[in-house]
C-alpha positions in Angstrom: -30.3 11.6 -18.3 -32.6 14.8 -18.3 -33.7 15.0 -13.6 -37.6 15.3 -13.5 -38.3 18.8 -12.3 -40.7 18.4 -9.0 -42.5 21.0 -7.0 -40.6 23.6 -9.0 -36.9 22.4 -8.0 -34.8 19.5 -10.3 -34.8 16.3 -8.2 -37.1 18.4 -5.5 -40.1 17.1 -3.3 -42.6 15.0 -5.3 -45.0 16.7 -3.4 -47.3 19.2 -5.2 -47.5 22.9 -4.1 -51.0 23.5 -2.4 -53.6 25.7 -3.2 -53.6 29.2 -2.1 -56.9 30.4 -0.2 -57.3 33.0 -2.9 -57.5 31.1 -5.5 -60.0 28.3 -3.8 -62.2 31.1 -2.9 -62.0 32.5 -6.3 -62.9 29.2 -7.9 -65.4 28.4 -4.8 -67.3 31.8 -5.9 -67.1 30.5 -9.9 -68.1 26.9 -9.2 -70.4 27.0 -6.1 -72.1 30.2 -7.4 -71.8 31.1 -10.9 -72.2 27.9 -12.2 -75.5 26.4 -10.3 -77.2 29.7 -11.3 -76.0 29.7 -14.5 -78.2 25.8 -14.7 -80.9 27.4 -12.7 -81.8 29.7 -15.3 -80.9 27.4 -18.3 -83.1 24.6 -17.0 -85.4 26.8 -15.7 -85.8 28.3 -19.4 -86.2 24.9 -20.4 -88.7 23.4 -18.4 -90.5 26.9 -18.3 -93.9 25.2 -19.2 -93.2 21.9 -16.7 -95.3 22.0 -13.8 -93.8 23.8 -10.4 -92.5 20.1 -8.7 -91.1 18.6 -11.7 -89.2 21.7 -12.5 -88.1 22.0 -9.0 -87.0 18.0 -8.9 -85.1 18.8 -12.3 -83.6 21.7 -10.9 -82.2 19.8 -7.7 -81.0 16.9 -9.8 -79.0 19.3 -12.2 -77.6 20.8 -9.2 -76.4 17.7 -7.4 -75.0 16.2 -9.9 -72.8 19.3 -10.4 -71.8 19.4 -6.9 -71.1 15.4 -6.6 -69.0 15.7 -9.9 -67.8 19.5 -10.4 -64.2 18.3 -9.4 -64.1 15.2 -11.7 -62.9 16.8 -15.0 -59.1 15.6 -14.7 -59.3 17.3 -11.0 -61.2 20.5 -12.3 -64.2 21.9 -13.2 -64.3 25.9 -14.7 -63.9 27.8 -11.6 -60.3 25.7 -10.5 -59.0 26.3 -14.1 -59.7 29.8 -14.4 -57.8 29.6 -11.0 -55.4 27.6 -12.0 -55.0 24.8 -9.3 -56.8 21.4 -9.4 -58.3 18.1 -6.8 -55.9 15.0 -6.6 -56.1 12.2 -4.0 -53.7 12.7 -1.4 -52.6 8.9 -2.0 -52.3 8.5 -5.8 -51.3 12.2 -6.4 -53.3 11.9 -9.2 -56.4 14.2 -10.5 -59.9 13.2 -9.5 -61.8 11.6 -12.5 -65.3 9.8 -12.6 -63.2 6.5 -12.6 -62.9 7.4 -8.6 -66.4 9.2 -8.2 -66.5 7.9 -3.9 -63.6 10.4 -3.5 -65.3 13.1 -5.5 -68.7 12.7 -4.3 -67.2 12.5 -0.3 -65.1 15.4 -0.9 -69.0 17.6 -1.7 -70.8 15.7 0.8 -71.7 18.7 3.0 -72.5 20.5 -0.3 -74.4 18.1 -1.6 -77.5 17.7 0.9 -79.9 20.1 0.7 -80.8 19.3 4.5 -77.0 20.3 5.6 -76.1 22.8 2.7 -76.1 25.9 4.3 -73.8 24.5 7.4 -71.9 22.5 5.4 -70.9 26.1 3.5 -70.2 27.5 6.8 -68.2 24.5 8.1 -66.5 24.2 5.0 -65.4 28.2 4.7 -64.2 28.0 8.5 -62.2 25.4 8.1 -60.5 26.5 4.5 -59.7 30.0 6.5 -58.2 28.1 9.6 -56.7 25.3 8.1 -56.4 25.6 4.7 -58.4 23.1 3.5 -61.7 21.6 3.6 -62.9 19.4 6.5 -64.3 17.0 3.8 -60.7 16.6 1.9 -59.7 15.0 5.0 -62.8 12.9 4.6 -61.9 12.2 1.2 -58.1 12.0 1.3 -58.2 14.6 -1.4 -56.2 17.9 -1.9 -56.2 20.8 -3.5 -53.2 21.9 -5.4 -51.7 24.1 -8.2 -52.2 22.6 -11.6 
C-alpha cells in the first residue's frame, strides 16, 4: 500500500501549507491591478464610440464580475498561479469553483463595492500584514494556500 504524501510529509497533516504574504501580495498586485486595467482599456477600446454612462456601466460590470469571480477558476485566477498558491474553503479543503460562488463572492465583498472599495483595500492589506489573511476569508471560511 503506497501512504498518501500530505503537507509535504508521508502520512503527515492533511492540512495544506498556507500562503506566504509574498506571494498573496504578488498575486494581489497581478489580479487586483494588472488585470482590471488590463479590461479597462480592452473594454474601453471597445465601447470607444458608446456614450460616456453606458461605457462607464460596462466598465463597472466587467470589473465586478472579475472581482466576485477572480478566485473561482479551480481556486485561481492568473495572478495566484503565476504565484503559485490557490483559495479552498476552510471546510471542504477543496478549490473555490462557480459551483460555490457565495463563498467566492463573500470572500471579495469589500472589493466588490464601489462605495467601500478603497477601505475595504485598506482593511484587507492590514489585516493580511497582521494576521496573515484576509478579514473576509474569515467571513467566507476560505483560505489561502499553496497549490
Amino acid at each position: 500500500m503506497v501512504e498518501e504524501i500530505k503537507g509535504g510529509v508521508v502520512g503527515g497533516s492533511s492540512e495544506p501549507e498556507a500562503a506566504s504574504k509574498g506571494k498573496r501580495f504578488l498575486a494581489a498586485i497581478f489580479d487586483l491591478v494588472v488585470i482590471p486595467v488590463l479590461l479597462g482599456v480592452v473594454a474601453g477600446l471597445i465601447l470607444l464610440n458608446a456614450s460616456v454612462g453606458v461605457r462607464n456601466g460596462v466598465l463597472i460590470i466587467v470589473n465586478v464580475f472579475w472581482m466576485s469571480c477572480r478566485d473561482l477558476f479551480n481556486g485561481a485566477g492568473p495572478g495566484k498561479r503565476m504565484a503559485g498558491i490557490k483559495v479552498i474553503s476552510a471546510e471542504t479543503k477543496q478549490p473555490l469553483t462557480f459551483a460555490n460562488w457565495g463563498q467566492g463572492f463573500m470572500r471579495n465583498i469589500l472589493l466588490v463595492i464601489p462605495f467601500v472599495l478603497i477601505v475595504g483595500y485598506i482593511i484587507e492589506i492590514i489585516f493580511l500584514i497582521t494576521k496573515g489573511e484576509r478579514i473576509c476569508d474569515k467571513w467566507a471560511k476560505t483560505k489561502v494556500v499553496v497549490a
